[in-house]
C-alpha positions in Angstrom: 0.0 0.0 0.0 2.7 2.5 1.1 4.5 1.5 -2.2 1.7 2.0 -4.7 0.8 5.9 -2.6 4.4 7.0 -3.3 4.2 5.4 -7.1 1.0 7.6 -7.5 2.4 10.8 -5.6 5.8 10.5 -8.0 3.7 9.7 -11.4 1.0 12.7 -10.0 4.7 15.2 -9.8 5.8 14.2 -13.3 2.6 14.9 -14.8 2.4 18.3 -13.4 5.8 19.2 -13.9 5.0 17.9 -17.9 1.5 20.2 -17.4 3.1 23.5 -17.2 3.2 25.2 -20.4 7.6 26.0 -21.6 6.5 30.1 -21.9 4.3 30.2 -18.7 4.1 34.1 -17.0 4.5 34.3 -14.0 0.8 36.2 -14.2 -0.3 32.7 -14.8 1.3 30.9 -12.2 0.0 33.3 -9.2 -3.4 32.9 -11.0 -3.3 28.9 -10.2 -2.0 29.5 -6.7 1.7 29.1 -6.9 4.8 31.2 -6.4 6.1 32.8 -9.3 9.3 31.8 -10.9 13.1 33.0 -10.2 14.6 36.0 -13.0 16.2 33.8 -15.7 19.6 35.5 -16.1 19.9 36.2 -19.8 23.4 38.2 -19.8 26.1 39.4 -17.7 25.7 43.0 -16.9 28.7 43.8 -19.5 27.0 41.6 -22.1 23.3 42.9 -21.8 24.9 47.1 -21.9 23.5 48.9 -24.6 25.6 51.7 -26.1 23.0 54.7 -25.7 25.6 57.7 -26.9 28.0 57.0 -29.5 31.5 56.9 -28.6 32.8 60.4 -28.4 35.4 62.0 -30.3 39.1 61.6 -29.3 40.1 65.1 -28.2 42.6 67.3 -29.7 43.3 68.5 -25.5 45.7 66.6 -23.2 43.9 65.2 -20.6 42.8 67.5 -17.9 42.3 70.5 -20.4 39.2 71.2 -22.5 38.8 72.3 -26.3 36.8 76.4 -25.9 36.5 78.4 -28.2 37.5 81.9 -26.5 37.2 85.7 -28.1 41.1 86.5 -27.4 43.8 84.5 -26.1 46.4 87.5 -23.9 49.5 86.8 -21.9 48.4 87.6 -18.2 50.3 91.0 -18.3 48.6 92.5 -21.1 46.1 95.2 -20.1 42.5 93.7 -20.6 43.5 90.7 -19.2 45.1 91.5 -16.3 42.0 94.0 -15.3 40.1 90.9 -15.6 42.0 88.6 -13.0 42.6 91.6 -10.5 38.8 92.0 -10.5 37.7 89.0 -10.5 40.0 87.8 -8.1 41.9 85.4 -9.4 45.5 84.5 -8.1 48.5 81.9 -8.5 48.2 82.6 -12.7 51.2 81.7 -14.1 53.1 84.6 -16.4 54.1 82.5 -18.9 51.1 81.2 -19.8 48.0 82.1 -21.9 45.1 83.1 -20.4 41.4 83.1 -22.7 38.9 85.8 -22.5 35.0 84.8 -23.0 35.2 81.0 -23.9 32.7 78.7 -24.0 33.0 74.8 -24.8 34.0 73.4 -27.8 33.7 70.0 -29.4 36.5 68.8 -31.5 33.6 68.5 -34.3 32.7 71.6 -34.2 36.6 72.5 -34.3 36.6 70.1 -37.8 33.3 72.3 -39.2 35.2 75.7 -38.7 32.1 76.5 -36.2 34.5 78.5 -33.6 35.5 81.8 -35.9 37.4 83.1 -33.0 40.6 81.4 -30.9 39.8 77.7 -30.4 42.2 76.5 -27.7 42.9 73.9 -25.0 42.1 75.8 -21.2 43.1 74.1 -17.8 40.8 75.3 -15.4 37.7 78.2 -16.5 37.0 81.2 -13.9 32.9 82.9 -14.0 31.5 80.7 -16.5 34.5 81.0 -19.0 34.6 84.4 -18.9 38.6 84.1 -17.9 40.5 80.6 -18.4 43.8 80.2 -17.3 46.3 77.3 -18.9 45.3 77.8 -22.5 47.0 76.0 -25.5 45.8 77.8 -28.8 44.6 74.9 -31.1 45.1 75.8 -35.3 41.2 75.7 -36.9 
């Protein structure tokens, strides 16, 4: 008797298990009463990434400068620039370098297209919104 109960309780489990539809929802399993099933894993995380931007441009700037396209590049000393770092504050600029006056950012497409008519160049670090930027490379466009 005991034998011929677990025969019918392992032959009722295979015909469930051989019930159940291969693309059952998990919808349709709650609606019957039981759990729903585990997340299949389809993909690694590196595998399932979608690439939503385009690679960017390489840029024509070493790394830690960034392509602007500026109204004037000036030495420090010269006269319009230097009223603009003493009255904005700004200290430690080096002599030697170049200092840009009103630049805003610059892609190194629109450096290609011959968008920035002015001084494109390569500027460390930007002071008010570009209005000064300190550690400027001019870039030929």
């Amino acid at each position: 008797m005991k034998l011929t109960a677990a025969l019918a309780f392992v032959f009722a489990a295979i015909a469930t298990v051989g019930a159940v539809p291969a693309g059952e929802t998990n919808a349709e399993r709650m609606a019957r009463g039981l759990p729903p099933m585990a997340p299949h894993r389809r993909a690694t995380g590196v595998e399932a990434a979608k690439r939503h931007i385009p690679s960017s441009t390489p840029s024509v700037c070493a790394s830690g400068s960034d392509l602007k396209c500026c109204f004037a590049l000036q030495s420090p000393s010269d006269k319009e620039a230097k009223g603009l770092i003493g009255l904005l504050g700004i200290k430690n600029v080096d002599p030697n370098s170049t200092v840009g006056l009103t630049c805003g950012p610059l892609t190194s497409l629109g450096l290609n297209s011959g968008w920035c008519k002015t001084k494109a160049a390569c500027c460390e670090t930007d002071y008010f919104a570009g209005v000064v930027s300190t550690g400027c490379t001019r870039v030929n466009n």
